[in-house]
C-alpha positions as CSV (number, residue, x, y, z in Angstrom):
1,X,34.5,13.8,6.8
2,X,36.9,11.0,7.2
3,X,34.7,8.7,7.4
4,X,32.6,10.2,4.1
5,X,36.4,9.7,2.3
6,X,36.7,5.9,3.5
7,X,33.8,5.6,1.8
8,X,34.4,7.2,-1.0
9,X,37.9,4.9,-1.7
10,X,36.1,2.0,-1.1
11,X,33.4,2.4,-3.7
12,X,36.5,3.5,-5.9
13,X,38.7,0.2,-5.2
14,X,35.4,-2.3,-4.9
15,X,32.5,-1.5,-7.7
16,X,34.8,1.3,-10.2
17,X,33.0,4.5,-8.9
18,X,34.3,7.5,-11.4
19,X,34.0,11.1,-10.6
20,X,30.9,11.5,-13.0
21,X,28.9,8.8,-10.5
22,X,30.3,10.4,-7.5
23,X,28.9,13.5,-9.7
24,X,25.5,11.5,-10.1
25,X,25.4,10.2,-6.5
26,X,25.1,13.9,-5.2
27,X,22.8,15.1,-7.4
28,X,20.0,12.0,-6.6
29,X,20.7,13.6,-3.0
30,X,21.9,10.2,-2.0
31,X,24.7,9.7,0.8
32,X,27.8,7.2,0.2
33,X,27.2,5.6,3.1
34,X,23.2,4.6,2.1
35,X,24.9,3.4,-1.6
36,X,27.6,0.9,0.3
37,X,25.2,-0.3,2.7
38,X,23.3,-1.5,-0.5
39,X,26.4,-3.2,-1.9
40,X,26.4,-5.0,1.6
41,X,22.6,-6.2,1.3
42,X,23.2,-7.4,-2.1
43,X,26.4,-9.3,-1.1
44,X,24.8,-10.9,2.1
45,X,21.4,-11.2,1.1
46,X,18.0,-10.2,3.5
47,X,17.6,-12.6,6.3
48,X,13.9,-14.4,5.8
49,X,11.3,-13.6,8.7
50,X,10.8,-16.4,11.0
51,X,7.2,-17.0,11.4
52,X,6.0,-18.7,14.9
53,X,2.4,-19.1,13.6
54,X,-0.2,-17.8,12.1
55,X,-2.5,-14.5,13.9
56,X,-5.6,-15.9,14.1
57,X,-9.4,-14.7,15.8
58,X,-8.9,-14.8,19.3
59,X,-4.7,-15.0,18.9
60,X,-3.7,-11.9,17.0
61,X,-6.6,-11.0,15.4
62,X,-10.1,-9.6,17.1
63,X,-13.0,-10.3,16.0
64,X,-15.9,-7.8,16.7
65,X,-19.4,-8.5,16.8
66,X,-21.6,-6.2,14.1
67,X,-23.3,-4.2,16.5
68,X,-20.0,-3.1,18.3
69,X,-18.7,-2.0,14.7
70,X,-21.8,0.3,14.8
71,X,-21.6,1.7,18.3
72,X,-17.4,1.5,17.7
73,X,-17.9,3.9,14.5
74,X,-20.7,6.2,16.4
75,X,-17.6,6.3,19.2
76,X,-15.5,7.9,16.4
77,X,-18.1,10.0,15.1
78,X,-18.4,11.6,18.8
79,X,-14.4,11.9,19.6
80,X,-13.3,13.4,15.5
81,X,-14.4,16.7,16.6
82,X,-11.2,17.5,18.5
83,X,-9.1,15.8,15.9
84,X,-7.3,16.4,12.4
85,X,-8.0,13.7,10.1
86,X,-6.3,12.9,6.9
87,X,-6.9,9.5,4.1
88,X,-3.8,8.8,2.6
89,X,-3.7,7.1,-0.5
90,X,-0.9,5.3,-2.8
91,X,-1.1,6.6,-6.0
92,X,2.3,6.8,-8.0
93,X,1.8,3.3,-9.9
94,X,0.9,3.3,-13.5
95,X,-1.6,0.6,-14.5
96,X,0.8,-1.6,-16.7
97,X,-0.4,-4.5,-14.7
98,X,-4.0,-4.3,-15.1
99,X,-3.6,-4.7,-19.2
100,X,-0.8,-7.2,-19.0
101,X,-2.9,-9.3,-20.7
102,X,-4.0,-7.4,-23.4
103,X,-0.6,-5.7,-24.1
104,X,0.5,-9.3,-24.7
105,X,-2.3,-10.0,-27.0
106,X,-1.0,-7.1,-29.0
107,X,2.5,-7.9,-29.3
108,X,1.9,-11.8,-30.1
109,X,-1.3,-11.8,-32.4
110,X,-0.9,-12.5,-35.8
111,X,-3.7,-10.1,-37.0
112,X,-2.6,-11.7,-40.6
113,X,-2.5,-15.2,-40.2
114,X,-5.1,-16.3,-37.3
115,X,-8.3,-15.4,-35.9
116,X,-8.8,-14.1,-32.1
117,X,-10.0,-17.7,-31.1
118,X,-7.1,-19.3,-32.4
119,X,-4.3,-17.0,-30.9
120,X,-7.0,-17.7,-27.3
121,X,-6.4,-21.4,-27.9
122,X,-2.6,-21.0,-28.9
123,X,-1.6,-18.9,-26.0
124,X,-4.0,-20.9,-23.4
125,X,-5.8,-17.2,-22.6
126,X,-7.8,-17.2,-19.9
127,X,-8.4,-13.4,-19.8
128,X,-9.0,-12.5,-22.8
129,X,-12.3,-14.5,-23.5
130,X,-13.5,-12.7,-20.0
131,X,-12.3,-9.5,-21.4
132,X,-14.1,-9.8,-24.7
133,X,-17.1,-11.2,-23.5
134,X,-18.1,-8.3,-21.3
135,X,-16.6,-5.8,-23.5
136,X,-19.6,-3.6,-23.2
137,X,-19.5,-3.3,-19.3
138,X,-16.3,-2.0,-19.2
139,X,-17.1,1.7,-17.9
140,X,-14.8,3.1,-20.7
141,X,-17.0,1.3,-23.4
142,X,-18.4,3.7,-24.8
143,X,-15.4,6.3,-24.7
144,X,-13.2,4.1,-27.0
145,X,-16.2,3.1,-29.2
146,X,-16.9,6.7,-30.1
147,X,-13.3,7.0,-30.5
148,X,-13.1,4.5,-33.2
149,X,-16.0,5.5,-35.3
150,X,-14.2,8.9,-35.5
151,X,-11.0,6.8,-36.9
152,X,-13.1,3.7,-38.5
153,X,-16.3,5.4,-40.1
154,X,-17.2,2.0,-41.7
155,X,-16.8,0.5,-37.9
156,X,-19.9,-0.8,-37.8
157,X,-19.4,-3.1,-40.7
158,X,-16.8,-4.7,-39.6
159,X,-16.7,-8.1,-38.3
160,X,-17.1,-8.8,-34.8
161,X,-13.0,-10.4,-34.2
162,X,-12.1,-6.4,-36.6
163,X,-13.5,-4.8,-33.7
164,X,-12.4,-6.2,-31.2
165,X,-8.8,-5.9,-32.4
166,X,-9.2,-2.5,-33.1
167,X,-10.9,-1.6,-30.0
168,X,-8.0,-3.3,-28.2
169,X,-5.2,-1.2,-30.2
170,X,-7.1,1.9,-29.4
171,X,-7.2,1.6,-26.0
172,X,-3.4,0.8,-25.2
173,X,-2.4,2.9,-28.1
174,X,0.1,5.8,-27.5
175,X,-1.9,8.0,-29.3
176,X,-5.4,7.1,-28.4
177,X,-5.7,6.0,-24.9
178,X,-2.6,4.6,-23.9
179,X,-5.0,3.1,-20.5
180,X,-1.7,1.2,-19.4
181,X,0.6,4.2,-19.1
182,X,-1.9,6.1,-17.1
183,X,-1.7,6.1,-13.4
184,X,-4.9,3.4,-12.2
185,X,-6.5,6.9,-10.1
186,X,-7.0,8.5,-13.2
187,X,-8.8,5.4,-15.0
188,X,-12.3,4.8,-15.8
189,X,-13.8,2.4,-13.2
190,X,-17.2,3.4,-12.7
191,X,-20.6,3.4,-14.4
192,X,-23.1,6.3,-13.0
193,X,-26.3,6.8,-14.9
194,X,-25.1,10.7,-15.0
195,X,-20.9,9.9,-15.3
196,X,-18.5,7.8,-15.2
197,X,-16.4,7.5,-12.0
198,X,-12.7,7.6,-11.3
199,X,-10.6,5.7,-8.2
200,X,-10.1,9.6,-7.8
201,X,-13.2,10.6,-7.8
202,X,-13.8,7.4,-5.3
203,X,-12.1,8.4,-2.9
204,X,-12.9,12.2,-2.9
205,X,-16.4,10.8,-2.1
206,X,-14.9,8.0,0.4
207,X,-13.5,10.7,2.4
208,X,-16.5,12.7,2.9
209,X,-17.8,9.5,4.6
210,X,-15.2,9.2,7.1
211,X,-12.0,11.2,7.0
212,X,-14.4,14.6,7.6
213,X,-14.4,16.1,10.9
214,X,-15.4,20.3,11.4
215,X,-16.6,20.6,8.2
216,X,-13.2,19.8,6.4
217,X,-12.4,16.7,4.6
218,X,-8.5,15.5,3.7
219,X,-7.0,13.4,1.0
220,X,-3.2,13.1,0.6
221,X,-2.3,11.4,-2.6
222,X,1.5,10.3,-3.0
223,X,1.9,10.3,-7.0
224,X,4.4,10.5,-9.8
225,X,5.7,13.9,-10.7
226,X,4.9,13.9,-14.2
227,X,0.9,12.9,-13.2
228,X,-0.2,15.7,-10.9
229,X,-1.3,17.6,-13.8
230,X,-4.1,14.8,-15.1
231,X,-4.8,14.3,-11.3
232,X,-5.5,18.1,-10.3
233,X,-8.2,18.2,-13.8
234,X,-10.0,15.6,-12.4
235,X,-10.3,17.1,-9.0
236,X,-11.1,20.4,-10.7
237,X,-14.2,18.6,-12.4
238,X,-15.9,17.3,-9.1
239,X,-14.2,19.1,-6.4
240,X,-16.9,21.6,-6.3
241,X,-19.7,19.1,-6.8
242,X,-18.5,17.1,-3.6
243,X,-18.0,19.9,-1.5
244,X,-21.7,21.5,-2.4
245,X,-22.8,18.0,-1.4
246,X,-21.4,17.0,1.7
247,X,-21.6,20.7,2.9
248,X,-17.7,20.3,3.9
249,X,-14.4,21.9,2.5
250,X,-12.1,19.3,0.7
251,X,-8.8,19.9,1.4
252,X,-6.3,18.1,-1.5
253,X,-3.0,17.6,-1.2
254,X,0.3,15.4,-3.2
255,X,3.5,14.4,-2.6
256,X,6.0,12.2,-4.5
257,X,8.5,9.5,-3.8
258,X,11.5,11.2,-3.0
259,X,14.8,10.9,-5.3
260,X,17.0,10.0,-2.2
261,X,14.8,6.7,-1.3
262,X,15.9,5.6,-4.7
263,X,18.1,2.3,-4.4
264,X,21.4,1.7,-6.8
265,X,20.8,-1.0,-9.2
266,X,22.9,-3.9,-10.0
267,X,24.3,-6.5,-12.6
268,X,24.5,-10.6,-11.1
269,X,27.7,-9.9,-10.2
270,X,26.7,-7.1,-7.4
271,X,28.8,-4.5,-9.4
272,X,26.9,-1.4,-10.6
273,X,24.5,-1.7,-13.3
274,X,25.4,0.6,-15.9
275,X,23.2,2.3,-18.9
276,X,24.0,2.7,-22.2
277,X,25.4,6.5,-21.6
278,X,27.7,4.6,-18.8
279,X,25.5,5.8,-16.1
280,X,24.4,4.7,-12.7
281,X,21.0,3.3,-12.8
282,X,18.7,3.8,-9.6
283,X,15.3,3.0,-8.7
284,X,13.1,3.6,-7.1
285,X,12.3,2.1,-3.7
286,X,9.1,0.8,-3.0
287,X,6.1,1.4,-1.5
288,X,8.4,1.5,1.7
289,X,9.9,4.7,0.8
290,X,6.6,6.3,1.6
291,X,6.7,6.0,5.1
292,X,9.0,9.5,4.6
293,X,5.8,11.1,3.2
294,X,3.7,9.8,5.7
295,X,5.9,11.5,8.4
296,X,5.9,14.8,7.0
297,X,1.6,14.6,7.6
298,X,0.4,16.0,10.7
299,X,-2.7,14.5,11.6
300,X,-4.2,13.1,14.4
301,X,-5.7,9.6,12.6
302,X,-4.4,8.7,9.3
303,X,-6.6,6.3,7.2
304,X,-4.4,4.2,4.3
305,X,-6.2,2.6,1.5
306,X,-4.7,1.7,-1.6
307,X,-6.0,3.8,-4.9
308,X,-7.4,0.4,-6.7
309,X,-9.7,-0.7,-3.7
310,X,-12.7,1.6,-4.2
311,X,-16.0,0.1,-4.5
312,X,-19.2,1.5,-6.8
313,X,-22.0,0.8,-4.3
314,X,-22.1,0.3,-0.7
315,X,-19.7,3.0,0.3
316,X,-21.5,3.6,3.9
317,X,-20.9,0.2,4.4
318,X,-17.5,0.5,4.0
319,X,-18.0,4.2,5.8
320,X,-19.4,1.9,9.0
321,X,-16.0,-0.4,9.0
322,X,-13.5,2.6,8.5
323,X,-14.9,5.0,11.3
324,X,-15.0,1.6,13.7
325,X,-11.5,0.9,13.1
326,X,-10.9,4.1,13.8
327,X,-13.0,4.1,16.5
328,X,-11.0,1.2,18.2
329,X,-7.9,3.0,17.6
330,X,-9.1,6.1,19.6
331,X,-10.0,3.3,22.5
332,X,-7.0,1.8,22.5
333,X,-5.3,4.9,22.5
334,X,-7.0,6.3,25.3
335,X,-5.9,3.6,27.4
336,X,-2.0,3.9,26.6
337,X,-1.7,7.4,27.1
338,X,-3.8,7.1,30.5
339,X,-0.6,4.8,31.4
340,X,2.1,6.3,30.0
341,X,1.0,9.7,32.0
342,X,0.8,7.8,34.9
343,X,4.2,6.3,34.3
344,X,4.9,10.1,34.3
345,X,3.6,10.5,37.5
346,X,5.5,8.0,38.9
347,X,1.5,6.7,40.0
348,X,2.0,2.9,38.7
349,X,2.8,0.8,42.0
350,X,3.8,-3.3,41.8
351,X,-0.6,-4.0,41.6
352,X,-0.9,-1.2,38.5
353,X,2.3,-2.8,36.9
354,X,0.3,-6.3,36.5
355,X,-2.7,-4.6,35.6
356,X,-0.7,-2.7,32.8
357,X,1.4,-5.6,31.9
358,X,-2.4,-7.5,31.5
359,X,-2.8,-4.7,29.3
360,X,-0.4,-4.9,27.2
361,X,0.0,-8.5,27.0
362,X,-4.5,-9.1,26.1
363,X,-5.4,-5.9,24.7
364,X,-2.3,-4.7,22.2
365,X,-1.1,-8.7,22.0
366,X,2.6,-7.6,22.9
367,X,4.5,-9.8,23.9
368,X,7.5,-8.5,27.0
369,X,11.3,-9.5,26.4
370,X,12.3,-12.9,27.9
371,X,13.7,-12.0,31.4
372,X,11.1,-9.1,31.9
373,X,10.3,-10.7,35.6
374,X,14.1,-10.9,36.8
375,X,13.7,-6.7,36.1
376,X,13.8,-4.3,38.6
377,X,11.0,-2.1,39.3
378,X,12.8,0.9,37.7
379,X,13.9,-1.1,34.4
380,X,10.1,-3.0,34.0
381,X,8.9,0.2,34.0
382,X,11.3,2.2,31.5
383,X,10.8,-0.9,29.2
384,X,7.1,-0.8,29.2
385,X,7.1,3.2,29.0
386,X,9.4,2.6,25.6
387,X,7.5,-0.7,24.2
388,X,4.1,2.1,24.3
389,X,5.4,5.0,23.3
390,X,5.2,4.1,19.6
391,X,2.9,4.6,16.4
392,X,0.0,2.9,16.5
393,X,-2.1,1.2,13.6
394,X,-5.1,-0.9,13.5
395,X,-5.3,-3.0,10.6
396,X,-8.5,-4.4,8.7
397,X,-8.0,-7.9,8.3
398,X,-10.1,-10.4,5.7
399,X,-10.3,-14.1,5.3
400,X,-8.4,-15.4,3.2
401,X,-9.4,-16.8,-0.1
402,X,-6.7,-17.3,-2.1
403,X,-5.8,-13.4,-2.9
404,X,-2.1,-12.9,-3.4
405,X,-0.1,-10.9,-1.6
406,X,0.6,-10.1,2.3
407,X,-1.2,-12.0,5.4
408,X,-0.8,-11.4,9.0
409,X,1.5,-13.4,11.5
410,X,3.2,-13.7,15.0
411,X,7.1,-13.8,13.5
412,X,10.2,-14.2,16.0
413,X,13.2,-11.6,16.1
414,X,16.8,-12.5,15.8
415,X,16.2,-12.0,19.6
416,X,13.7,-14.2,20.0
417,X,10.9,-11.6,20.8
418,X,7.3,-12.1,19.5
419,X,5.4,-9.9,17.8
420,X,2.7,-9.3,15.0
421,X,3.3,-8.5,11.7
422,X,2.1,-7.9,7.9
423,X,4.5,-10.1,6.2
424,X,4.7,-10.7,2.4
425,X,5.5,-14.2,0.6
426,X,8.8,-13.3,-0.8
427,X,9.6,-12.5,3.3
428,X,9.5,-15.8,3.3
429,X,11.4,-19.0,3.3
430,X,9.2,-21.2,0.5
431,X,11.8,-23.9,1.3
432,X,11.3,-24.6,4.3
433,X,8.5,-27.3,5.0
434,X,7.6,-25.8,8.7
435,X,7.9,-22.4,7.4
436,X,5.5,-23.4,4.7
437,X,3.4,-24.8,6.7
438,X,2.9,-21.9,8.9
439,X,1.8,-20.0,5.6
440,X,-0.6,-22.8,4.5
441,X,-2.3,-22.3,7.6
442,X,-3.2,-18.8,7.5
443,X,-7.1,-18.0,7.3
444,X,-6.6,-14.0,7.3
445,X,-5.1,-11.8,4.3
446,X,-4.1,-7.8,4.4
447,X,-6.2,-5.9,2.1
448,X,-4.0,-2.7,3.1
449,X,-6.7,-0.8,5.5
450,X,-5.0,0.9,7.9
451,X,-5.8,3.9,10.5
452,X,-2.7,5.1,12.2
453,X,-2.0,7.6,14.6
454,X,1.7,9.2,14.6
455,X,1.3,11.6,17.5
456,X,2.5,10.2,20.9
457,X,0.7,11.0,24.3
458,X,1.6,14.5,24.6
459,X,0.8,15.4,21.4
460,X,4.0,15.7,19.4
461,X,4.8,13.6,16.1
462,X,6.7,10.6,16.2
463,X,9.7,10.0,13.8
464,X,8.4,7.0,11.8
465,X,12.0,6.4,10.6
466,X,13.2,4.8,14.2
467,X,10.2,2.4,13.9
468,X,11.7,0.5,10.8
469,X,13.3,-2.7,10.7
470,X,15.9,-2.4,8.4
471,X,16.3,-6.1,7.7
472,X,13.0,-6.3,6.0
473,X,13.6,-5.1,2.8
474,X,13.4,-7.2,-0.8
475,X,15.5,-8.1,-3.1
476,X,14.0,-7.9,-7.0
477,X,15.2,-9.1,-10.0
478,X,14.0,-7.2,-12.9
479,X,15.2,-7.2,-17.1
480,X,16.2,-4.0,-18.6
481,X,17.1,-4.5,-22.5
482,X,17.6,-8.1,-22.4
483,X,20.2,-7.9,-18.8
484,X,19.2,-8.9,-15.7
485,X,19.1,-6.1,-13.0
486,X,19.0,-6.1,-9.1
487,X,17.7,-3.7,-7.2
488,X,16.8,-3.0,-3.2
489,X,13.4,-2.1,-2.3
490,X,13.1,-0.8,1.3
491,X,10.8,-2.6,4.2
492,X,7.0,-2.5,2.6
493,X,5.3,0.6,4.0
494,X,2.9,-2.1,5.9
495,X,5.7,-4.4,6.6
496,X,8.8,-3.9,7.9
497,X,8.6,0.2,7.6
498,X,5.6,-0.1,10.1
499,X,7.8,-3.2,11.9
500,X,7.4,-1.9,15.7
501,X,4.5,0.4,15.5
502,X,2.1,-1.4,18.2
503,X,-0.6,-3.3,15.9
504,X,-4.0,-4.5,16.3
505,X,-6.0,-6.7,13.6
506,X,-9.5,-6.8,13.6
507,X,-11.5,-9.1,11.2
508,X,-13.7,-6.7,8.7
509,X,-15.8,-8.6,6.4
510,X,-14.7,-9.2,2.5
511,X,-17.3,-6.1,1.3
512,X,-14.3,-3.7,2.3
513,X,-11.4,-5.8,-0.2
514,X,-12.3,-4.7,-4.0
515,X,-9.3,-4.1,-5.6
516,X,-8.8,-3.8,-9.5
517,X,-5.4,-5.7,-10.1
518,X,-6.6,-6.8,-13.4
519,X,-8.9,-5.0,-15.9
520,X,-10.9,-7.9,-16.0
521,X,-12.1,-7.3,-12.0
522,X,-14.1,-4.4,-12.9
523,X,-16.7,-6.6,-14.1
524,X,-17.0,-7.7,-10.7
525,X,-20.2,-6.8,-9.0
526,X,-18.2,-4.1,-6.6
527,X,-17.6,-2.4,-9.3
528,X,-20.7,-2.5,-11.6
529,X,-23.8,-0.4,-11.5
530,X,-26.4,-0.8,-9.4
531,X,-29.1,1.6,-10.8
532,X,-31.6,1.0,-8.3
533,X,-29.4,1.9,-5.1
534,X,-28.1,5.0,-6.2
């Protein structure tokens, strides 16, 4: 209480807390002690990760042959019988990304005074020509062209730069489609020759592929509030369908981000942002804040995909790669719990510690603290029991072709302890030459495919939130009405939230990696029809 009232004075003296935001704090369900710690991040900044080099095949990352993915995924297929499983699946974003480009078209053209080409060639538009050239392979085509001869009846006689304009304004429009508002699962992506496919409806039949065991598939979405209503009419459409199909119960399930993983926002003087009703402003925290939601699952393997990367054909393909990753998980699993039991049993003797420290050092690429050999018997052991009882993920890995976003490393602790790691470029220092050099050199690239286990070895849950390193977080810089505003977003669900979870990479080939960040990638082949397979 003392300590709560400290805090309290502090905010007070330091940042001009009033009782209305003391008022607002509680309500968020946000402690004082989570808002000043905050204060303290954006005063002393986030310490970059030190990378050491790059994971590569055969140091960090395995590579597997294709004929041990099959008999690796027919492994799974044999052990999911005794085991819950459960996809999870990121889905609170709206899609304001994917029609950047076209929202900008909007709010620049000058519909009066220059033709499409010219407002291409004034702007320097590289999307928009894409966009507009394969206009009629979009798979929401014909939706928005019915929708405008309903508005337009002389549509047709328009000339072609008319309708493309219009077809434009309808589909971002409020009060037609409004695409870039909508949350991307709920979006057109896919082109059947009896429907049209959403990353919903994707991963419904995704799950039947690989996240069924007992006749009972699972699919966890983590949404926005205000969206479970569009998402629960489109399961309602097919739900049925699937299940009559795959001969298995689909289980569905939401959650949100919750209010109390929202961060305080501030002004560039680290002093609360304020709105124009004099308010507080939070937001929200990241994709990191969902490692909460993933702790309140109870599963025995947890599979993470993000909603975007679905794919139109091949999905046993991608079945083959997600039940061998799993598959290897199981494996690998087996082997720690087989150790830590016998740790238990007091049955590991000075030959059984090398063999285990082997182990640990070839199979799960951990790397013991510098003095481990000076140890005694007792303290090697209690430090290898507590570096294996942890969460453990295996991560999909692709090469790396110039996709933006996070890539796997070996990074160095404060303490000078090695370990693997999803790291983003903002984790970064771009200023450092060595640092950036270590960065150039990458050849793998995260495409976010996961499969986790959360249980230890006696079958009880792990709390995720002691596996987080704190010191991983991000600093953002953001404009709201014309001021710049900082906010905190926690350690990256991957990243830092995930931090000491024991990791394994495994090269899986670029077939698994087709995500729609831009509306224009749904012309790519992944995500066009291919009649003829179907």
């Amino acid at each position: 209480m003392e300590e709560n009232f400290t805090t309290k004075r502090i905010l007070e003296k330091n940042y001009g807390f009033t009782a209305a935001d003391f008022d607002q704090i509680t309500s968020h369900g946000i402690t004082l002690d989570k808002i000043l710690s905050e204060f303290s991040i954006f005063e002393n900044g986030i310490p970059k990760i030190l990378l050491d080099r790059p994971a590569k095949i055969n140091d960090g990352i395995v590579k597997i042959k294709q004929a041990d993915f099959v008999v690796l995924a027919q492994y799974f297929d044999k052990e999911k019988v005794s085991l819950k499983l459960k996809k999870f699946v990121p889905a609170s974003g709206a899609a304001t990304r994917m029609f950047k480009f076209l929202n900008e078209f909007l709010n620049d053209f000058d519909y009066e005074n220059e033709s499409i080409n010219a407002y291409i060639n004034r702007k320097k538009d590289k999307n928009l020509p894409v966009f507009l050239a394969g206009i009629e392979k979009f798979p929401f085509y014909d939706k928005v062209k019915t929708r405008l001869k309903e508005l337009y009846p002389e549509y047709y006689s328009l000339a072609s730069h008319e309708k493309s304009y219009r077809f434009i304004k309808a589909m971002m429009c409020e009060t037609n489609f409004d695409y870039a508002n909508k949350p991307k699962g709920a979006l057109d992506f896919h082109n059947y020759q009896t429907h049209v496919a959403t990353p919903i409806q994707e991963h419904l039949n995704e799950c039947v592929f690989y996240a069924t065991s007992n006749n009972s598939s699972n699919l966890h979405f983590t949404i926005s509030e205000n969206h479970q209503v569009l998402f629960e009419e489109i399961i309602k459409e097919v739900k049925k369908n699937f299940e009559t199909h795959s001969h298995a119960a689909t289980e569905i399930s939401f959650s949100y981000q919750y209010k109390q993983t929202d961060t305080i926002a501030v002004d560039k003087q680290n002093q609360p942002f304020r709105t124009e009703k004099n308010e507080l402003l939070f937001r929200p925290g990241g994709h990191g804040a969902l490692i909460n939601n993933l702790n309140t699952l109870d599963s025995d393997i947890i599979f993470i995909k993000n909603v975007d990367n679905v794919i139109q054909n091949h999905v046993e393909e991608i079945a083959l790669y997600k039940k061998a990753l799993a598959g290897k998980l199981i494996e690998i699993q087996k082997q720690i719990h087989y150790y830590l039991k016998a740790i238990d049993a007091h049955e590991i003797d000075e030959n059984q510690l090398n063999e285990l420290v082997d182990f640990m050092y070839n199979k799960l690429n951990m790397r013991l603290y510098e003095g481990f050999d000076k140890y005694t018997f007792e303290n090697k052991i209690e430090s290898i029991k507590n570096k294996l009882n942890r969460p453990l993920r295996v991560c999909g890995m692709v090469k790396n072709e110039g996709e933006p976003g996070g890539g796997p490393f070996w990074v160095r602790s404060a303490r000078g302890n090695l370990s693997l790691q999803i790291v983003e470029s903002s984790q970064i220092d771009l200023e450092n030459k060595f640092q950036m050099d270590i960065l150039k050199a990458s050849t793998h690239f995260n495409p976010v495919d996961l499969v986790c286990s959360i249980k230890d070895y006696k079958g009880r849950k792990f709390d995720l939130s002691q596996f987080i390193d704190l010191n991983t977080g991000f600093i953002v810089t953001k404009n709201r009405n014309g001021k710049e505003v900082k906010s905190y977003e926690l350690p990256g669900l991957w990243n830092g939230a995930m931090a000491k979870w024991i990791t394994i990479f495994v090269e899986v080939p670029l077939i698994t990696f087709n995500p729609v960040k831009t509306v224009n990638d749904l012309l790519k082949p992944a995500h066009q029809p291919q009649y003829g397979n179907e």
